[in-house]
C-alpha positions as CSV (number, residue, x, y, z in Angstrom):
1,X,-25.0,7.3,-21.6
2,X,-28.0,5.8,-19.7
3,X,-27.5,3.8,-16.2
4,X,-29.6,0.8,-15.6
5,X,-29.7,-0.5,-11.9
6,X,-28.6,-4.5,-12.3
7,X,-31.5,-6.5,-13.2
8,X,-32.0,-9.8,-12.5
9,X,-30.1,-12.5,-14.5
10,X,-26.9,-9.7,-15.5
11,X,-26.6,-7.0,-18.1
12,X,-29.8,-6.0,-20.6
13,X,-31.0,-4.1,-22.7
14,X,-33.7,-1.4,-21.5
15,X,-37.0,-2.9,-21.8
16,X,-39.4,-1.0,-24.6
17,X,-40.3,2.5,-23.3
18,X,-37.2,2.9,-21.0
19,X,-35.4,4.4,-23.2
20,X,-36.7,7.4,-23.3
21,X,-38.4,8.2,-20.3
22,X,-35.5,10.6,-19.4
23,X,-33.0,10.5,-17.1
24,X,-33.3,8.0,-14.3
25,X,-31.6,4.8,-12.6
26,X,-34.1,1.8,-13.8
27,X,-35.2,-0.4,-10.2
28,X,-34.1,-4.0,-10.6
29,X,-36.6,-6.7,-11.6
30,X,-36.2,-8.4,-8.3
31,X,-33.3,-9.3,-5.9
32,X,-30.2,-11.0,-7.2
33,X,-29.4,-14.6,-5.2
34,X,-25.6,-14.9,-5.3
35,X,-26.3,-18.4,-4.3
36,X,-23.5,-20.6,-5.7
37,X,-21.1,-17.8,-6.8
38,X,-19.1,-16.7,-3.9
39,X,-16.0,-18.8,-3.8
40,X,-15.8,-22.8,-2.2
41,X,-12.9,-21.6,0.4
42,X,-14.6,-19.2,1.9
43,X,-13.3,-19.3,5.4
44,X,-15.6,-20.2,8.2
45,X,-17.7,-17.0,9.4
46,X,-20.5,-15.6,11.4
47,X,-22.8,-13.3,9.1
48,X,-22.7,-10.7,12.6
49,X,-18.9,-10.7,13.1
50,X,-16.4,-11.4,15.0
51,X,-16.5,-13.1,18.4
52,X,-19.3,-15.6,17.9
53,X,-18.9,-19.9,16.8
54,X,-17.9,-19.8,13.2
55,X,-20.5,-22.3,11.1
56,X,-19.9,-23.1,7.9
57,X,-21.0,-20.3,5.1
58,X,-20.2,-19.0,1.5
59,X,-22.4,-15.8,1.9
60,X,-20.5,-13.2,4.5
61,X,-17.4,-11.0,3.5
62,X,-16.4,-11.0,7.3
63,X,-14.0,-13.1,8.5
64,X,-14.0,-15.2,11.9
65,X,-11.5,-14.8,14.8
66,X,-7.6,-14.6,14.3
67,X,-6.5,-17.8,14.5
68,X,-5.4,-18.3,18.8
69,X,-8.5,-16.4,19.9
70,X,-11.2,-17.6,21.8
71,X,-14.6,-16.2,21.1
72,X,-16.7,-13.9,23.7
73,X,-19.5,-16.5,24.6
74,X,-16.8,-19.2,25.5
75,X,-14.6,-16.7,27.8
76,X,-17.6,-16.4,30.6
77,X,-19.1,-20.4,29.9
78,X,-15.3,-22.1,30.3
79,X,-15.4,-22.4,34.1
80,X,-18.8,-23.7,35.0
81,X,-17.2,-26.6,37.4
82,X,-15.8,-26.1,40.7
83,X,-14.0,-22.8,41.5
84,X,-14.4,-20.3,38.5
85,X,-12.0,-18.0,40.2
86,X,-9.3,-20.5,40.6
87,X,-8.2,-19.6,36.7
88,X,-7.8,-16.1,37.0
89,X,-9.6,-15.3,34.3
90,X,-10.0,-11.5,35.3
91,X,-7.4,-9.3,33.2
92,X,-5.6,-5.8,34.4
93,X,-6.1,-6.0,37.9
94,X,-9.6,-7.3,38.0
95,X,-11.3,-8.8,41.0
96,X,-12.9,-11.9,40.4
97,X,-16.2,-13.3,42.2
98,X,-17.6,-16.6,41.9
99,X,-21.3,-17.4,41.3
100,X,-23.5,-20.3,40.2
101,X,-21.6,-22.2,37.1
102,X,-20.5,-18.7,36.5
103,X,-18.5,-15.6,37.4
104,X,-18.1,-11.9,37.8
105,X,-14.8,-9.4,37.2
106,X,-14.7,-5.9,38.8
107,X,-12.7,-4.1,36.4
108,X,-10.5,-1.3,37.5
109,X,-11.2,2.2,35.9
110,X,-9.4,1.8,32.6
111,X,-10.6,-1.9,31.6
112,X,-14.3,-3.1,30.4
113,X,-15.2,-6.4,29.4
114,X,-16.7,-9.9,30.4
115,X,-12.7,-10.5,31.3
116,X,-11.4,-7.0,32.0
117,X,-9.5,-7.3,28.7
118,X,-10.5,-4.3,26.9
119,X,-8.8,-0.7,27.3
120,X,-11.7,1.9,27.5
121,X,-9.7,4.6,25.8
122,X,-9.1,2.3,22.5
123,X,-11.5,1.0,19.9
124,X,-12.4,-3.1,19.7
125,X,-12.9,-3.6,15.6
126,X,-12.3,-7.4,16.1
127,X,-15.0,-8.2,19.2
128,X,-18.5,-7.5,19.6
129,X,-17.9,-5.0,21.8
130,X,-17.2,-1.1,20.3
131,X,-18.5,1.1,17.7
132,X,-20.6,-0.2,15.2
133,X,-19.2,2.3,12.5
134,X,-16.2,3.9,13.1
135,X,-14.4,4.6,16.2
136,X,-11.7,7.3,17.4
137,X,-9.7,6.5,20.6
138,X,-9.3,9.0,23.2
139,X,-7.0,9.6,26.3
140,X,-9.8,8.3,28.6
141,X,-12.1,6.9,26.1
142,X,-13.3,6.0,22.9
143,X,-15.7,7.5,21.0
144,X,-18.2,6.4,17.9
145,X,-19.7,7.8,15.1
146,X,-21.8,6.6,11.7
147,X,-22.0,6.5,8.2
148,X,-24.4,9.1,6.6
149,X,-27.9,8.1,7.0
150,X,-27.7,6.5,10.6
151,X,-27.6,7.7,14.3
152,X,-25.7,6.4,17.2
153,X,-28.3,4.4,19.8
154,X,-28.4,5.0,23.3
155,X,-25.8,2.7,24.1
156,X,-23.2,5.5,21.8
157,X,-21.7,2.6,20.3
158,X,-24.6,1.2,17.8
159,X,-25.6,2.9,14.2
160,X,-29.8,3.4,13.8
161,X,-30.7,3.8,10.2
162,X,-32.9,7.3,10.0
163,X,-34.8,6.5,6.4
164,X,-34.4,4.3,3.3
165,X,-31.0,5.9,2.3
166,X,-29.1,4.7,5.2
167,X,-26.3,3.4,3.3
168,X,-24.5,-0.1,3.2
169,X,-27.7,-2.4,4.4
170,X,-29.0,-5.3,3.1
171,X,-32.5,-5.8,4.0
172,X,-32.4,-9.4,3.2
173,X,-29.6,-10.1,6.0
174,X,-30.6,-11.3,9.5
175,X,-29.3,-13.3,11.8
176,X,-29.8,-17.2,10.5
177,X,-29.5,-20.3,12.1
178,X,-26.0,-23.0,11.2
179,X,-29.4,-24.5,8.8
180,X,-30.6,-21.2,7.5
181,X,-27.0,-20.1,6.6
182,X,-26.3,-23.1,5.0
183,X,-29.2,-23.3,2.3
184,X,-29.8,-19.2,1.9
185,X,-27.2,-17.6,0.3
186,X,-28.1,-14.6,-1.1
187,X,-26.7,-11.1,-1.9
188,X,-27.9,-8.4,-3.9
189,X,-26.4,-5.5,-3.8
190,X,-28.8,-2.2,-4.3
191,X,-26.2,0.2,-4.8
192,X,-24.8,-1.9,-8.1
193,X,-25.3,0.1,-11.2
194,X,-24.1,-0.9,-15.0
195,X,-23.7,1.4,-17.5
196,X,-25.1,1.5,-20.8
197,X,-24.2,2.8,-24.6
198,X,-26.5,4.3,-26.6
199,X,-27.6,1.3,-28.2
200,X,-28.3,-0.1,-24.8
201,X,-25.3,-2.2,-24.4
202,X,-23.8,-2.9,-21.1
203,X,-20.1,-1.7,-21.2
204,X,-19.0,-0.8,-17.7
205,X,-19.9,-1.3,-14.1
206,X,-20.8,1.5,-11.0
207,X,-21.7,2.0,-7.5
208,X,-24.3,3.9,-6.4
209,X,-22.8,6.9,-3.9
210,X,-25.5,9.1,-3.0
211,X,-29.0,9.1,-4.6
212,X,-27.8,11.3,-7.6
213,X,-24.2,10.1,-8.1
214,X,-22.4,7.0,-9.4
215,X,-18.7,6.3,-9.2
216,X,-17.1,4.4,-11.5
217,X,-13.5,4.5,-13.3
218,X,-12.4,7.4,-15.2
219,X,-11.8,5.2,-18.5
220,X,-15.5,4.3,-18.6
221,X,-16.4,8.0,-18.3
222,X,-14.7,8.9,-21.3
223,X,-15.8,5.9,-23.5
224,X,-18.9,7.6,-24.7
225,X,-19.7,11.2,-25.0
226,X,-22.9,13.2,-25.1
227,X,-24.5,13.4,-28.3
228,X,-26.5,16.4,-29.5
229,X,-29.8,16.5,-28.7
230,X,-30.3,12.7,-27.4
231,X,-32.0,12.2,-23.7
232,X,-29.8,10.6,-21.3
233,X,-29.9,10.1,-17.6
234,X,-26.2,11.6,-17.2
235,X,-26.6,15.1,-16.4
236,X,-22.7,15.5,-15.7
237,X,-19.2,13.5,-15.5
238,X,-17.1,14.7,-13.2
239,X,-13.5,12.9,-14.9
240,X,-10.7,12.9,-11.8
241,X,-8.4,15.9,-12.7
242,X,-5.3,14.0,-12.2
243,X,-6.2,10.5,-14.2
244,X,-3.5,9.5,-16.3
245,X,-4.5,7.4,-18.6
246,X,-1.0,5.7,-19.0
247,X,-0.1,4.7,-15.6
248,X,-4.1,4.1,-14.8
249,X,-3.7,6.4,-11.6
250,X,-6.3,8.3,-10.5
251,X,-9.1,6.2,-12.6
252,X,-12.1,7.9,-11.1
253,X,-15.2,9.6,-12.4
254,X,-18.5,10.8,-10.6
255,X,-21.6,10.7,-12.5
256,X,-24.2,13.2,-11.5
257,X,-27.9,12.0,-12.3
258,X,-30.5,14.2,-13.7
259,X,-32.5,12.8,-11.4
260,X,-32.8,11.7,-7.5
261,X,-32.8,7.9,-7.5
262,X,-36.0,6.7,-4.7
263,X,-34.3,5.0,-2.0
264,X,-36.1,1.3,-1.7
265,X,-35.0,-2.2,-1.0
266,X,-33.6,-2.2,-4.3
267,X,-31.5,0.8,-4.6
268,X,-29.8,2.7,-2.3
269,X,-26.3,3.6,-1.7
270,X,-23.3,2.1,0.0
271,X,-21.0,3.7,2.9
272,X,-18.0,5.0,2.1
273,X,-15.9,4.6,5.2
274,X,-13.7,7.0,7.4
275,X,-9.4,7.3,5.5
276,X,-8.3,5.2,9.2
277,X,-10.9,2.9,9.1
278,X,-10.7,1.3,5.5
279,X,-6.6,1.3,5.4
280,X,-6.3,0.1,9.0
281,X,-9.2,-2.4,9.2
282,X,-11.4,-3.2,6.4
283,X,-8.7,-3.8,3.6
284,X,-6.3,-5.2,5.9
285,X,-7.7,-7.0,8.2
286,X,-11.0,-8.4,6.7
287,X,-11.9,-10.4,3.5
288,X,-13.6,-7.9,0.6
289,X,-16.6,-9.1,-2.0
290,X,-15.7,-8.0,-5.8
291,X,-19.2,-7.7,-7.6
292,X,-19.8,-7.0,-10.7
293,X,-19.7,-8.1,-15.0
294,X,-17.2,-9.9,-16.8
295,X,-16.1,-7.9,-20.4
296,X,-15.4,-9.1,-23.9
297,X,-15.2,-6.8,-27.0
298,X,-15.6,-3.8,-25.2
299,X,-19.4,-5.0,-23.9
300,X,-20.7,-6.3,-20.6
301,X,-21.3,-10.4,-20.7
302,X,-23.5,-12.6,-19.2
303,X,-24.7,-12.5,-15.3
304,X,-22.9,-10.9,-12.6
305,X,-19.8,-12.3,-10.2
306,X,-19.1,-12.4,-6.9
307,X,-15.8,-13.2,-5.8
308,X,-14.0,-12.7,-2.7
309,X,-10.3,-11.1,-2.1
310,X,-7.9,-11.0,0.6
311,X,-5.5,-8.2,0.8
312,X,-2.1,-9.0,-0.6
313,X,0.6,-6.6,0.3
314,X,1.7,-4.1,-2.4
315,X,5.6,-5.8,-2.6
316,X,4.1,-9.2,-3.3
317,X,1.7,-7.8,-5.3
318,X,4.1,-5.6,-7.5
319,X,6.3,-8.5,-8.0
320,X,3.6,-10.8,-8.9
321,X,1.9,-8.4,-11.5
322,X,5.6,-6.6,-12.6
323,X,4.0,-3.4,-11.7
324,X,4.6,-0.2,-9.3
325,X,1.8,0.9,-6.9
326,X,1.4,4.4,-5.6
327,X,-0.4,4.6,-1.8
328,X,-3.8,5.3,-3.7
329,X,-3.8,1.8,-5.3
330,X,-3.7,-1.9,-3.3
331,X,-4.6,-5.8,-4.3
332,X,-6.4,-7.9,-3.4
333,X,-6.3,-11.7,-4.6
334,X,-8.9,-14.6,-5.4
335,X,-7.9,-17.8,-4.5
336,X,-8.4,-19.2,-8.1
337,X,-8.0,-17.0,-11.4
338,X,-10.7,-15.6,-12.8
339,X,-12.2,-17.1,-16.2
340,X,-12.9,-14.1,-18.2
341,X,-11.5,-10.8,-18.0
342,X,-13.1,-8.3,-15.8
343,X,-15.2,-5.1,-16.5
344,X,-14.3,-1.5,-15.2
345,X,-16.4,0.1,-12.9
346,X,-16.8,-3.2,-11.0
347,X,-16.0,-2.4,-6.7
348,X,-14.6,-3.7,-3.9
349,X,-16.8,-3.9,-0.5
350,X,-16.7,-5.2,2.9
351,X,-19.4,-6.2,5.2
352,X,-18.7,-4.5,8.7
353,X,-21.1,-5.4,11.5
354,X,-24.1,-5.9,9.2
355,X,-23.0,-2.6,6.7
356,X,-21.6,-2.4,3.8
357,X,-18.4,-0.3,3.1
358,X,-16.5,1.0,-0.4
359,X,-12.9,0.2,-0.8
360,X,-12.3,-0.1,-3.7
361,X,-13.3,0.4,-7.8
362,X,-11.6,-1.8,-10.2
363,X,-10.1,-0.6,-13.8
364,X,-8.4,-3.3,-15.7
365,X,-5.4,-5.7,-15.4
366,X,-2.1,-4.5,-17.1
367,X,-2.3,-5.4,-20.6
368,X,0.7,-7.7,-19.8
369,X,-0.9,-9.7,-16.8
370,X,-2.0,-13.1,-17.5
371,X,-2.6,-13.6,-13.7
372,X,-6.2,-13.3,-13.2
373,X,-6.5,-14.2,-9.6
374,X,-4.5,-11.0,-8.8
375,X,-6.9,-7.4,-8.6
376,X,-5.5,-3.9,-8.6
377,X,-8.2,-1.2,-7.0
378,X,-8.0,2.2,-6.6
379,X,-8.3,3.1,-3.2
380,X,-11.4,5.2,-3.2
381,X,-10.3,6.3,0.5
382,X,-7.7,8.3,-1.0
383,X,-10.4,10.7,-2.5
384,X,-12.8,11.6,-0.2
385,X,-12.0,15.0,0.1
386,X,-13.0,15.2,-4.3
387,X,-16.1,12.8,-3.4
388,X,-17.4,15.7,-0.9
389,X,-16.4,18.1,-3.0
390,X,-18.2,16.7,-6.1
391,X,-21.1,15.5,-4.5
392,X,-22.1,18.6,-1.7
């Protein structure tokens, strides 16, 4: 089985020599642009999160304010005439003091914030404010920590990338103007990986972990086998002990590389977030990007997807696909079905704050489904404990 990281233009055949030049994970030709493939009702977003005027994008997985909230910048600017006081606009207790076109709240000891409106002792996923990564509330306070590869600043809230392995970033991301956001949308995601046959066909998607393991599902692993004396750039595969290949639970697999990928702009791996964090606040509460190949005849097709999912809950979801889910499985669903069939091994991510996070790995509709806009993932959440195991 080789791996090839995804080229430019979708799924290929190594290029004459690759194949055997041992075990590695091939760089990309150059950055994918995901311009015109993310989907037209993309809600209105902020490519730095919550909090912030939402212009009009197709490019960010990050959702703007709950509907009845009032962003950050407009809570201190509403009161610039007269008496700014006069509202009340300190929360908990707060003293309030006007200023020029302006105004200031003395919070008591348990509130922070422009307004006073945020307990110290619990974590802010939906404001600027908080941890960056993830965040554990305390009796007094909260605390932060990172993904693997970053520090916290000085500030304790904010994540500092320490090298090129930092997971989840995408270089190409800044902060854009309303014009900027409107004409670039690109994404390429480094950590994609598509998996190839012997023959060099593309037959399954994966997502680069660390620097020397790829998840994808368990019924991709077992699609092709070693053969005897051939060079291939899958040292192991780690099968999930507990996959059942009826009921498609547990449809995991590690892949352990010969070789250290080199962590560049084009390849690197994705965050895998805390248990808490991705069942309480990525896959709930904000929108996730599905990347990856489409699949006909058993072989990867054309160029990759990008489509974007909301959480649907598991009753709707059961009833809509006639299925059962276990707590290790969840949906998501695409505003329009999808026009093809899917590809294992393809994920589920969302963008946090400027990182990218793993939810989820994809394994195939029910061979009764004809509702393509629905998605069943296993919750990759549920297995960090094997993923450590595996991979340390």
């Amino acid at each position: 089985m080789h791996l090839l990281q995804e080229p430019l233009g979708g799924a290929t055949r190594p290029q004459p020599g690759q194949e055997g030049e041992g075990a590695r994970l091939l760089p990309a030709s150059g950055a994918v642009a995901f311009a015109g493939l993310l989907p037209p009702r993309v809600p209105r977003q902020l490519l730095h999160g919550w909090g912030s005027p939402p212009p009009t994008s197709r490019c960010s997985g990050f959702p703007g304010p709950p509907e009845g909230s009032s962003s950050l910048l407009s809570q201190g600017t509403a009161f610039w005439r007269g008496r700014q006081c006069s509202s009340n606009p300190c929360q908990h207790d707060g003293v309030c003091q006007d200023s020029i076109r302006s105004y200031t709240c003395t919070c008591t000891d348990a509130y922070e914030g422009q307004n006073c409106n945020f307990a110290k002792n619990e974590c802010q996923h939906k404001t600027r404010e908080g941890c960056q990564h993830f965040c554990y509330p305390g009796s007094e306070s909260y605390h932060c920590s990172c993904a693997k590869g970053y520090e916290l600043g000085e500030d304790k809230k904010s994540c500092i990338p320490r090298d090129q392995c930092a997971c989840g970033r995408l270089d190409d991301v800044k902060i854009m103007t309303l014009k900027e956001i409107k004409t670039t949308c690109h994404r390429r995601f480094p950590w994609q990986v598509l998996l190839l046959n012997p023959e060099g066909k593309g037959f399954c998607g994966g997502v680069l972990l660390k620097s020397n393991f790829v998840l994808t599902t368990a019924e991709c692993a077992l699609l092709h086998n070693h053969s005897a004396g051939q060079v291939i750039d899958v040292n192991e595969k780690h099968i999930h002990m507990r996959y059942d290949e009826a009921t498609g639970e547990n449809n995991l697999a590690l892949l352990q590389l010969r070789e250290h990928t080199e962590c560049n702009n084009y390849q690197h791996p994705i965050c895998l977030p805390d248990k808490d964090f991705a069942e309480h606040v990525l896959i709930p509460q904000l929108a996730g990007t599905v990347s990856g190949w489409k699949q006909e005849e058993s072989e990867v097709r054309g160029s990759l997807v990008a489509l974007q999912v909301s959480y649907l809950p598991e009753r709707e979801c059961e009833q809509i696909l006639n299925t059962s889910l276990t707590n290790r499985r969840y949906c998501g669903h695409h505003p329009e079905p999808v026009d093809g069939q899917l590809a294992g091994g393809n994920f589920v991510a969302h963008d946090y704050k400027g990182t990218w996070f793993l939810t989820g790995i994809f394994g195939a509709w029910p061979t009764n489904v004809s509702n393509w806009e629905t998605f069943i993932f296993t919750k990759t959440s549920r297995y960090m404990m094997w993923f450590k195991q595996k991979t340390e």
